[in-house]
TIMAR-380724 format. One record per residue: x, y, z of N, C-alpha, C in turn. Coordinates in steps of 0.001 Angstrom, whole numbers, plus 500000, padded with zeros to 6 digits. Example, Ala and Ser with C-alpha at 12.3 -4.5 7.8 and 13.67 -1.06 7.14 Angstrom:
<rs>
513190494310507800512300495500507800513200496700507800512850497750507080513670498940507140512900500030507870
</rs>
This chain:
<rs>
944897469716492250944535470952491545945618471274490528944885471371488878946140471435488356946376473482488123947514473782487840948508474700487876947484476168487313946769475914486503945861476520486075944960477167486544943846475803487488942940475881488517943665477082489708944568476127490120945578477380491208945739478537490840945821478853490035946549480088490207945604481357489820944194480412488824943094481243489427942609481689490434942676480517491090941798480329492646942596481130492875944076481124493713944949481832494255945029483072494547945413483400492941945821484872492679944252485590492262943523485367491955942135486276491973942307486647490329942396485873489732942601486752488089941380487062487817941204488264487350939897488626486550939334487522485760937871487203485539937496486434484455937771486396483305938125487830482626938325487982480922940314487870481162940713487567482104942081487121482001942510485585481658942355484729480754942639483569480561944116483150479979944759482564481068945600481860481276946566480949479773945760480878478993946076480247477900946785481250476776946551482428477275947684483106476730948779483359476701949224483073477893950552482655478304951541481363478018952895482064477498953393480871476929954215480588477945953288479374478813954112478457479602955160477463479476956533477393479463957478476205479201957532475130480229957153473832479927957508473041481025958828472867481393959960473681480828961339473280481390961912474913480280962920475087481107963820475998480555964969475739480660965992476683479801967083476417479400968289476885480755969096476385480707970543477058481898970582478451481510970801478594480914971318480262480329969753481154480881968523481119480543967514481370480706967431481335481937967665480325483225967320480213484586968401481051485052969440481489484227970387481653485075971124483341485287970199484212484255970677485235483797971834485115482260971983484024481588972969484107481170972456484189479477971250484168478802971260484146477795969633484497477984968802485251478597967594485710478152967690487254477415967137486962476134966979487890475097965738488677474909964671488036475232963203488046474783962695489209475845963388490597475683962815491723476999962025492938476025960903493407477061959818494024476032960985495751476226961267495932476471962429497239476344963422497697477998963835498459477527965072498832478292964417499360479716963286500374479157962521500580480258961510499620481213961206498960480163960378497806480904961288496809480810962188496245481264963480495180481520962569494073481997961382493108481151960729492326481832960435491262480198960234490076480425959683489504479157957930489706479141958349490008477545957210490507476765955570490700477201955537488944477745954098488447478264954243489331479331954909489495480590954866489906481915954552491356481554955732492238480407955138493473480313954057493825479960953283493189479294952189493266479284951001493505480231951487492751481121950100492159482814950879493451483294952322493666483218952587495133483797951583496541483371951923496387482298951967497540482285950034497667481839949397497148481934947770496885482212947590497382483842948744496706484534948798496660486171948633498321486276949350499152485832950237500191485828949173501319485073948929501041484210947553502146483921945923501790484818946006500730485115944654500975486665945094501804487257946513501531487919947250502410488918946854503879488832947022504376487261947467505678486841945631506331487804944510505346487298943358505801487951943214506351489218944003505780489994944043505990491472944969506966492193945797507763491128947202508547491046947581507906491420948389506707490991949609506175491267950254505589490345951842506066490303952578506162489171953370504497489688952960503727489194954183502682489075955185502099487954956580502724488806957590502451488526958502501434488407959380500678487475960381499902487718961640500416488188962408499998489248963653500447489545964684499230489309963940497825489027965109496812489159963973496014488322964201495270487201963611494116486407964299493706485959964503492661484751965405491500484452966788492806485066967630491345485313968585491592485632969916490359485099971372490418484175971750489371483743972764488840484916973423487810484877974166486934485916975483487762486016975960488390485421977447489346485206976914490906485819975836491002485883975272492284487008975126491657488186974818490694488462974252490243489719975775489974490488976592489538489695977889489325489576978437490266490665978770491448489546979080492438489988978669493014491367977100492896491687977156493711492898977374492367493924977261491612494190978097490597494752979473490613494928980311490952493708981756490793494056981760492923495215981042493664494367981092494596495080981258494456496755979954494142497104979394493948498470980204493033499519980753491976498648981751491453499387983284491589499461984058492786498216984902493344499238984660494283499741983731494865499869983418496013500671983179495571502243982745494344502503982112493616503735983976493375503995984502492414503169986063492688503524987062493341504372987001494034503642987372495440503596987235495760505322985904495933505779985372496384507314985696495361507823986078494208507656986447493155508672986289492081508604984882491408507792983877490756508179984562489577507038984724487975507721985322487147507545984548486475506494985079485626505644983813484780504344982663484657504966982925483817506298981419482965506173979910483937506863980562485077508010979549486086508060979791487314507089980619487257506014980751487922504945979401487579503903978845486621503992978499485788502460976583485880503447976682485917504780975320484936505580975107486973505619975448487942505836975297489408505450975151490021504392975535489309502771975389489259501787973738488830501427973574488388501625972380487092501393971281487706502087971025488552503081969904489334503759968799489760502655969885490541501699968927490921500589969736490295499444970889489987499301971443490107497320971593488543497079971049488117496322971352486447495670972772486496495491973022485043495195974250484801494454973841484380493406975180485148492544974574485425490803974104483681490158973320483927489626972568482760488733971858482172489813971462482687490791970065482218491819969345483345491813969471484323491145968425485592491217966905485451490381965890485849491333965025485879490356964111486769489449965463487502489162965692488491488265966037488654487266967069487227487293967536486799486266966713486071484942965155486013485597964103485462484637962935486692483733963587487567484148962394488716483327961493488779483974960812488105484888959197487818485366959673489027487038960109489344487863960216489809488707960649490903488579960150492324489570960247493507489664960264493963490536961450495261491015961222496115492380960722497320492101959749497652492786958259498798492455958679500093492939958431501317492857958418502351493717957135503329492920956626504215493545955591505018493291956413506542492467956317506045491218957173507081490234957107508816490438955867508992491065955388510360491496955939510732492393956412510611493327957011510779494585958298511346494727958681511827495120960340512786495292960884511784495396962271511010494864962957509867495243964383510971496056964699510054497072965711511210498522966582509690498415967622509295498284968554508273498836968019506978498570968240506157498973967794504674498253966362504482498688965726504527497601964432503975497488963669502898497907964748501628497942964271500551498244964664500573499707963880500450501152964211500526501819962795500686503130962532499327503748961397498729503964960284499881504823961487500962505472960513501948506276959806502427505384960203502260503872959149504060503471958155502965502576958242501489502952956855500973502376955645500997503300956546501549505237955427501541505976954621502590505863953524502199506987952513503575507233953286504759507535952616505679506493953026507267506723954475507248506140954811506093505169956144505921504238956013506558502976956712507221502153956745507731500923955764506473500040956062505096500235955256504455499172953949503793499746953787504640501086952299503437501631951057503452501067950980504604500210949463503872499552950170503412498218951435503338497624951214502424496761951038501117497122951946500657498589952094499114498754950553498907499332949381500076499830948446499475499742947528498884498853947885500071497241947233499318496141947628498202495686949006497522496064949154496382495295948794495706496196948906495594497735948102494560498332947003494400497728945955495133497305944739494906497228944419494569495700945583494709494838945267494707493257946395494135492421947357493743493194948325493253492138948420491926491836947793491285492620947500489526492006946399489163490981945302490523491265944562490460489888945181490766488354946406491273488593947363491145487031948478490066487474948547489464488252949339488289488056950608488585489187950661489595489893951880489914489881951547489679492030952821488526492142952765487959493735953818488849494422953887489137496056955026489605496845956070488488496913956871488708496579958155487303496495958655487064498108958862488656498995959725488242500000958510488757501111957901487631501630955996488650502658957435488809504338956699489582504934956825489451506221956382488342507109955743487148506611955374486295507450956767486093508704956137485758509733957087485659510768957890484203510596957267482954510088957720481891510111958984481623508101958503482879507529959739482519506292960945482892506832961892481912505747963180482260506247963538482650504703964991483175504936966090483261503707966000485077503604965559485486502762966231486415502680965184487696502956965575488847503636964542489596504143963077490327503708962059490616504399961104491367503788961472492520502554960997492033501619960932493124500611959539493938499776959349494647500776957767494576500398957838495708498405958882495488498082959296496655496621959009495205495733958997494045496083959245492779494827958696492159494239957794492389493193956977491523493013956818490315491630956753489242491893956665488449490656955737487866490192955411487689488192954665487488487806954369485948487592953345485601488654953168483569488776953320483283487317952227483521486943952007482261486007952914482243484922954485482591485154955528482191484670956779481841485499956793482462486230957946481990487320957660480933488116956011480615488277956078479426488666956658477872488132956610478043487079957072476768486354958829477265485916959180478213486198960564478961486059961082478033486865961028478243488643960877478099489535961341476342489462960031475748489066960496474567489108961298473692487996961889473867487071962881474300486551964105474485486744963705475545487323965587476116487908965882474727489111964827474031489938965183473172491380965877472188490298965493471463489116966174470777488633967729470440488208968019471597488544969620472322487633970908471675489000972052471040488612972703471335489412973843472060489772973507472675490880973351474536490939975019473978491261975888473336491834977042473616492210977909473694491003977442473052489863977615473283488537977501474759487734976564475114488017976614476445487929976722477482488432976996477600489488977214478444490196978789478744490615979527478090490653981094478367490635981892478769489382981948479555489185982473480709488128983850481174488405984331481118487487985561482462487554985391483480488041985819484537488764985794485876489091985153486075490229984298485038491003982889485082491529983641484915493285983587486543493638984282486672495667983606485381496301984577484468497500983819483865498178983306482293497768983656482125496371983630480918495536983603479545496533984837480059496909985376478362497872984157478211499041982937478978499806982241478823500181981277478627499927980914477911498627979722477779498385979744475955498206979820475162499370980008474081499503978633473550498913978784472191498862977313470744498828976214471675500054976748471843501301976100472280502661975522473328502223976506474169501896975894475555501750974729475525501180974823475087499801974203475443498433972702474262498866972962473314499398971414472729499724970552473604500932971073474466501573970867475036502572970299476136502260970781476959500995970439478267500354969700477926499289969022476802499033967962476357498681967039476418499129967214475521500362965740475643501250965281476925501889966104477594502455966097478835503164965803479721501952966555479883501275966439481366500050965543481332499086966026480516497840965786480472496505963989479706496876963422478532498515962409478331498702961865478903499768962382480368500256962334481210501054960767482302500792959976481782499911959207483082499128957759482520499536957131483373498929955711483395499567955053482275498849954079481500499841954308480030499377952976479952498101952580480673497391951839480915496578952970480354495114954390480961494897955446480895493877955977479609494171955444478694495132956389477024495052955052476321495268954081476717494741952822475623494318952799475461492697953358474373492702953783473995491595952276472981490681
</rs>
C-alpha cells in the first residue's frame, strides 16, 4: 500500500481533501529534522508550517461549531529551546539528588533530547480547549480525563481530528513504550510521516552531542539506539507506516 493509499484509508480524510496538495519531501535537511534551521512557520501564533496551518486551522473552525475553542500551547519548537528546558530539568533533577543516569531515564517521561523533538518539525502540536479557565499547568493528563477541564475537547478530536490530518503521537496503548501518554499532542501525518523517516536516516550521535547540552557524556551508541526504539519509535503506530 503506497503512502497515499494509507493514509487515506488510515486517517479517514474527507473526499474533497486530496493529498496532492501537500508538499511532500522524500528526504529533509539536518537543520530541518533537527530544530536547527526551519524558517517556513505560518505565524507566531500558529508556530506550525504553512501546509499544517492550514489542516489546523480548518480543524479549529469545525471546532468553533461545536463550542470548542482550540488552542496551541506548544508548536514548532527550535533545538536551543528544547535545549534549554533540558539543561533546565536536569539541573534541577541535580540539584534534588538524582544521579545522570535516573537523571536523564526521568527526563525522558515527557521532554526529548534536543534535536529528537518532534516539534522541532512544525507538523506537531500540544492542544488545550482555549475557552476554559487555564489554573496551573495545562498540560497535565487528569484534566484530559472524564469530568477534566478538556474532556469534551479530547472527545472531539478523538472523533474528528484525523479527518484534518492531525494523529495522537503519545496513545495510552498499554503495550507502547518511550515516553508517556500525552493525550494534548497531536501530529500532522501526511508530513511527519516522511519527516519521520528521514530523521531514522541521520546519524543521531553526530548530532546530538553539542556544546552546552547537561548529561552529554550519557548519551552513548547504547543509549541513543535504545531511545530510538523506545522514544523517537515510541508513537502511535499509524506515524511509522511509512
Amino acid at each position: 500500500m503506497n503512502r497515499k493509499t494509507f493514509l487515506i484509508t488510515s486517517l479517514g480524510f474527507l473526499g474533497w481533501r486530496d493529498l496532492a496538495q501537500f508538499k511532500i519531501q522524500k528526504t529533509y535537511s539536518i537543520s530541518e529534522l533537527t530544530g536547527k534551521g526551519l524558517t517556513d512557520l505560518y505565524s507566531l501564533k500558529i508556530p506550525l508550517l504553512k501546509t499544517v496551518a492550514k489542516a489546523f486551522l480548518e480543524m479549529q473552525n469545525e471546532a468553533k461549531k461545536e463550542n470548542i475553542s482550540i488552542e496551541i500551547v506548544s508548536g514548532y519548537r527550535s533545538y536551543n529551546k528544547q535545549k534549554i528546558i533540558w539543561n533546565r530539568k536536569f539541573n534541577s533533577n541535580a540539584i534534588n539528588g538524582l544521579k545522570i543516569q535516573k537523571n536523564i531515564k526521568k527526563i525522558i517521561e515527557y521532554s526529548t533530547v534536543p534535536g529528537t523533538s518532534r516539534h522541532h518539525w512544525g507538523t506537531d502540536v500540544d492542544l488545550i480547549d482555549g475557552s476554559k479557565t487555564k489554573e496551573g499547568d495545562v498540560l497535565i493528563t487528569k484534566k484530559f480525563n472524564e469530568k477534566g477541564t478538556y474532556w469534551e475537547l479530547k472527545k472531539w478530536m478523538d472523533k474528528n481530528a484525523e479527518n484534518f490530518g492531525f494523529v495522537l503521537a503519545y496513545t495510552n496503548d498499554p503495550g507502547r513504550k518511550g515516553f508517556n501518554y500525552e493525550p494534548w499532542h497531536y501530529s500532522f501525518a501526511p508530513i511527519s510521516v516522511p519527516m519521520l523517516k528521514s530523521y531514522l536516516d541521520l546519524n543521531l550521535k553526530e548530532v546530538l552531542i553539542t556544546s552546552g547540552l547537561e548529561g552529554k557524556e550519557y548519551l552513548s551508541h547504547d543509549f541513543i539506539s535504545k531511545y530510538i526504539d523506545e522514544h523517537i519509535l515510541g508513537i502511535n503506530h499509524i506515524l511509522k507506516s511509512f
